[in-house]
C-alpha positions in Angstrom: 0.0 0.0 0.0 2.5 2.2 0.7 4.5 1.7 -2.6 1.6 2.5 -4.7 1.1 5.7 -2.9 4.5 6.8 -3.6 3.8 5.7 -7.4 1.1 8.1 -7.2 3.0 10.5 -5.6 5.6 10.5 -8.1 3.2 10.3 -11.1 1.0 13.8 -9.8 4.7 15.6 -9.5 6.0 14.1 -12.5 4.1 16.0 -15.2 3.7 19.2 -13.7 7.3 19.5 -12.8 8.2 18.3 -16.6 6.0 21.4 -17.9 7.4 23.7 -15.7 10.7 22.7 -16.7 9.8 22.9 -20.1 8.0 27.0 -19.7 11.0 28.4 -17.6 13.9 27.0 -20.5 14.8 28.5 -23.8 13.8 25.7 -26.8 17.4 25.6 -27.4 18.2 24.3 -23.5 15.5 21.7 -23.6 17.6 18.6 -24.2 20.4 19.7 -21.9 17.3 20.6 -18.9 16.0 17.4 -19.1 19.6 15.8 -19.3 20.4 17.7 -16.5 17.2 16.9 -14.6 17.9 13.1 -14.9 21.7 13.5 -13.9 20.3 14.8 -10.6 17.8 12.7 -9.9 20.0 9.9 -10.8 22.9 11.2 -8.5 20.5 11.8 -5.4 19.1 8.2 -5.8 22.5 6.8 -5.6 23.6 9.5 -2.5 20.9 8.1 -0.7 20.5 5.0 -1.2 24.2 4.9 -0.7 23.3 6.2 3.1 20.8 3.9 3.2 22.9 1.5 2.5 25.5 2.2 4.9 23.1 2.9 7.9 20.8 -0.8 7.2 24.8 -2.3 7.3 25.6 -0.7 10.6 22.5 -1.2 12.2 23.1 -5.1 11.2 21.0 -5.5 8.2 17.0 -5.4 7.7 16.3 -7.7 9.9 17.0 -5.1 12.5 14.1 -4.5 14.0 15.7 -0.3 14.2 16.0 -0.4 10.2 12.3 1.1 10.4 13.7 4.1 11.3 15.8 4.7 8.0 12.1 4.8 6.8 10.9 7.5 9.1 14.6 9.6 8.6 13.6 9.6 5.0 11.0 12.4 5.8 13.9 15.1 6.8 15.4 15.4 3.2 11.8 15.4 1.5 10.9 18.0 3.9 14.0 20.0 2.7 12.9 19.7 -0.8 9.6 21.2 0.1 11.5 24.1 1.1 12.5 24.3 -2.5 9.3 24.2 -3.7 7.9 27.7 -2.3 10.1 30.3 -4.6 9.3 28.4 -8.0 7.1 30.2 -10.4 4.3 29.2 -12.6 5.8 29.8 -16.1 3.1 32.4 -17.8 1.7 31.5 -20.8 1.1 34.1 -23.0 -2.5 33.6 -24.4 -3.2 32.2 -28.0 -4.3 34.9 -30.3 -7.8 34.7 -32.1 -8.6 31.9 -34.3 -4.9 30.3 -33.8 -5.9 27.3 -32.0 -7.4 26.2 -28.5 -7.0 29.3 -25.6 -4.8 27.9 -22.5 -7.3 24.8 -20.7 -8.6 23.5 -24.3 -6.5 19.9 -24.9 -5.1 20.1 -28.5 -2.5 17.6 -30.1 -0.9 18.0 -33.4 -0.4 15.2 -36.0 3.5 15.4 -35.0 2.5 15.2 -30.8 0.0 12.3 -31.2 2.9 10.2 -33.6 5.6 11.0 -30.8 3.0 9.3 -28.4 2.1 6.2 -30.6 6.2 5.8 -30.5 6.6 6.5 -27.0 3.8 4.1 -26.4 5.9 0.8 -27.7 8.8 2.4 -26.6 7.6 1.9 -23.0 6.1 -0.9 -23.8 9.6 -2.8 -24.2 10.9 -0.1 -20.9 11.3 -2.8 -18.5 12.1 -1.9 -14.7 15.2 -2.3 -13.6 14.1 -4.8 -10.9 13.6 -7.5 -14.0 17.2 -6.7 -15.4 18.8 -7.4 -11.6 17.0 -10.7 -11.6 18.1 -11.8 -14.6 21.8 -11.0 -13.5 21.8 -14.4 -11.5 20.6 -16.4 -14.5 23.5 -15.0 -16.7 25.9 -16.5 -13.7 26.3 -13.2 -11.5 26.2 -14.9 -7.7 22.9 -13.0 -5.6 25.5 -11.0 -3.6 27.0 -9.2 -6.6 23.4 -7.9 -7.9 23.4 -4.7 -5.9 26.7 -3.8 -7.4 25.3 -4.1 -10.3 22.3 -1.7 -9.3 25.0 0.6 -8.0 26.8 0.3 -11.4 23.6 0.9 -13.7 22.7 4.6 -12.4 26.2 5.4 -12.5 25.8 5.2 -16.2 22.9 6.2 -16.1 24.3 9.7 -14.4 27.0 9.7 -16.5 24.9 9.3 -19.6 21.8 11.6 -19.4 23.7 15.0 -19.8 25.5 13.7 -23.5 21.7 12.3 -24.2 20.6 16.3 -23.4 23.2 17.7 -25.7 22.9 14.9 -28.6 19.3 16.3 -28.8 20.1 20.3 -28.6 22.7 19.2 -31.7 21.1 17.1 -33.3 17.4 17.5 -33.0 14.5 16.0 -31.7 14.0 13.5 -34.6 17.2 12.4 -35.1 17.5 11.7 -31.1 14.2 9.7 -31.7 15.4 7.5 -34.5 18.7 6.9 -32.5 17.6 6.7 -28.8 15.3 3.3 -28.8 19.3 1.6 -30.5 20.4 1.8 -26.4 17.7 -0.3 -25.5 17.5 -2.9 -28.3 21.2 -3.0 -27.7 20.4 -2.9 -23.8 17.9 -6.3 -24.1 19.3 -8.3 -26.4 22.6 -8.4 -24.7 20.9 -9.6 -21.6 18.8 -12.2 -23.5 22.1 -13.4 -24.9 23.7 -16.6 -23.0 26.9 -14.6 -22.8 27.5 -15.2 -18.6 29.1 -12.4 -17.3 30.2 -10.3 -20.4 26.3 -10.0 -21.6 25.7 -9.3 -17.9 28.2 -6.4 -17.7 27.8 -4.8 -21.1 23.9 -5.3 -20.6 24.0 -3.1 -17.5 26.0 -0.2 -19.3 23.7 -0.5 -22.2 20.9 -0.4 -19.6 22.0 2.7 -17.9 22.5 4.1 -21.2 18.6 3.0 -22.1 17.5 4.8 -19.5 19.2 8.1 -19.7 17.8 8.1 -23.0 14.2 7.3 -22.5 13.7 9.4 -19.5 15.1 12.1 -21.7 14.5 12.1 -25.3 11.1 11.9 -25.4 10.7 14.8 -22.1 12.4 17.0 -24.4 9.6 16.0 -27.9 7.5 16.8 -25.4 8.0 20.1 -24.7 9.0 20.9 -28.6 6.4 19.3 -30.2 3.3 20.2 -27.6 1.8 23.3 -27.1 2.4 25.3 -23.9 -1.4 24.7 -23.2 -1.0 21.2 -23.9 2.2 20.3 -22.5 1.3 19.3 -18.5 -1.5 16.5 -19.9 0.7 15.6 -22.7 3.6 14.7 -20.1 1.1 12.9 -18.3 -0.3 10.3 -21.5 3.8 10.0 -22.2 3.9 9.2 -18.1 1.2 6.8 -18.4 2.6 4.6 -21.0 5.1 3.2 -18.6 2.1 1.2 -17.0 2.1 -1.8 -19.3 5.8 -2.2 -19.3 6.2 -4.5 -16.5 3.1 -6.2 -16.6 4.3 -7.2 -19.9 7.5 -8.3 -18.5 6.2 -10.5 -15.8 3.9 -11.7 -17.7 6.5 -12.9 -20.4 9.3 -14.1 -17.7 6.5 -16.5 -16.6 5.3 -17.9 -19.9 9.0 -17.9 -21.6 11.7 -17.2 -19.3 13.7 -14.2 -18.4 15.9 -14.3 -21.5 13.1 -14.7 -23.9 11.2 -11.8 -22.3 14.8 -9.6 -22.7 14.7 -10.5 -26.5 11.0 -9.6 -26.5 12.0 -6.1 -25.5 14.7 -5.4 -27.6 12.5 -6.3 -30.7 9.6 -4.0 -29.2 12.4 -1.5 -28.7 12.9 -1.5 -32.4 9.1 -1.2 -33.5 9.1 2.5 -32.1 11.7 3.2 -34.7 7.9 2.9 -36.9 5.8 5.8 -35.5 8.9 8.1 -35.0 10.4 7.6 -38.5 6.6 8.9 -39.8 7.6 12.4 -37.6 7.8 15.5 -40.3 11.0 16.5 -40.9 10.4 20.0 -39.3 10.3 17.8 -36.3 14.1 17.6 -36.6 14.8 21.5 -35.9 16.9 21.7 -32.8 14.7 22.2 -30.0 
C-alpha cells in the first residue's frame, strides 16, 4: 500500500514538474534541462541509497528491527525539498491569439505530438524496470551478492549518460535523437537475452544505464517541442502513463517464456518505435 502511494505520488509531481521545466527553459536548452534533470535525480538516488545502505549495514542489516527508522529519517530530506518548492514560479503562458488554436485549458495535439506518443507508447512498452534486469543477472551466472553492485553500477551510467543524451538532442534535433535513442535499449535487451555469462551481464547493464538516460530524456524534451504550452502538462502525463504496461508485460513474459526470452522480447519491441517516429515531419528535426 504504501509503494503504490508513492507511485502516485511520483506520477501527480511528475508531469507538472516536466512542464514547468519545459515553460522556464529557452527551446534551445531543452535537451540539456531534461539531461540535467535526470543526472540529478540519478545522482541523489544513488547518494541516498548509498546512506541507506551504509546505515541498514551498521544497524546489522533489515532484519533489524531499528531499520524502520531509516524509513521514518527519509521524511527530513523530503521536507528539505519542500522548502525548495515555495520560490518556483508558474511559467506564464502568454495567451493564443484569435482563431490560432485552443486558448490555454482546451486539450489540442498536433499530428506530430500524437505520432511522438504512438512511438513513445511501444517504446515503454519494451521499458522494463530495472528490478527485472537485476534478476536476470543471477541467470547470466552473477552470484545474488554481486546484484546490488550491479544496481549501483547501472545509475552510475545512467548519471553519466543523461547529460551527452541532453546535448545529442540540442545538436542534433528531436527526430534524429528519436530514431537513435530506442538503439540503447535494443542493444540494452538483447545483450541480456544473450547466453553470454558475465560479459552479456556487464555490457547489458551499461547498455541499460545508457537505455535509460535516454528514454527518461528524449522523449521529455519531444515533449516540450512538439506540444503546445497549453497542452504540455497533460501531454507529459499520456507519455507518463505509458510506462504502466511495461512490466506487466515483462512479468507476464518471464513467466510464460523465461527471463531471456522476455529480454529479446524487449529489444524487438524497442525497435518497432523506430515505426511511428520515422513517420515524424522532418520540421520535427529542428533543434529544439
Amino acid at each position: 500500500g504504501l509503494r503504490f502511494l508513492d507511485r502516485v505520488g511520483k506520477g501527480l509531481r511528475s508531469a507538472p514538474r516536466d512542464a514547468i521545466v519545459a515553460g522556464s527553459t529557452p527551446k534551445a536548452m531543452f535537451g540539456r534541462a531534461y539531461g540535467y534533470h535526470r543526472a540529478m535525480d540519478t545522482g541523489g538516488a544513488l547518494v541516498g541509497s548509498s546512506i541507506a545502505g551504509a546505515v541498514i549495514w551498521w544497524l546489522g542489516g533489515v532484519s533489524s528491527s531499528s531499520v524502520r527508522w531509516v524509513f521514518a529519517a527519509s521524511i527530513v530530506p523530503s521536507a528539505l525539498a519542500l522548502l525548495f518548492i515555495g520560490p518556483v514560479t508558474e511559467p506564464r503562458i502568454p495567451p493564443a491569439p484569435k482563431g490560432s488554436g485552443p486558448a490555454r485549458g482546451g486539450f489540442h495535439l498536433t499530428p506530430a505530438a500524437w505520432l511522438l506518443l504512438a512511438g513513445v507508447a511501444l517504446w515503454e512498452l519494451a521499458n522494463f524496470s530495472y528490478a527485472f534486469v537485476l534478476l536476470r543477472l543471477p541467470d547470466l551466472g552473477v552470484p545474488e551478492r554481486y546484484v546490488p553492485l550491479g544496481y549501483i553500477g547501472f545509475n552510475v551510467v545512467y548519471l553519466l549518460a543523461a547529460m551527452p543524451f541532453g546535448h545529442l538532442i540540442d545538436r542534433l534535433g528531436i527526430r534524429a535523437a528519436l530514431l537513435l535513442a530506442p538503439l540503447a535499449g535494443a542493444a540494452a535487451y538483447l545483450t541480456l537475452g544473450a547466453p553470454f555469462g558475465w560479459f552479456a551481464a556487464a555490457a547489458g547493464l551499461a547498455l541499460y544505464g545508457v537505455h535509460a538516460a535516454a528514454i527518461n530524456t528524449v522523449p521529455r524534451a519531444a515533449v516540450a517541442h512538439l506540444a503546445g504550452p497549453g497542452s504540455r502538462g497533460t501531454m507529459f502525463g499520456l507519455v507518463g502513463s505509458c510506462a504502466l504496461l511495461g512490466n506487466v508485460l515483462a512479468g507476464s513474459l518471464w513467466d510464460w517464456v523465461g527471463s531471456a526470452r522476455a529480454m529479446q522480447a524487449a529489444g524487438l519491441l524497442s525497435l518497432l518505435a523506430l515505426i511511428p517516429f520515422a513517420l515524424l515531419p522532418t520540421r520535427a528535426n529542428q533543434r529544439a
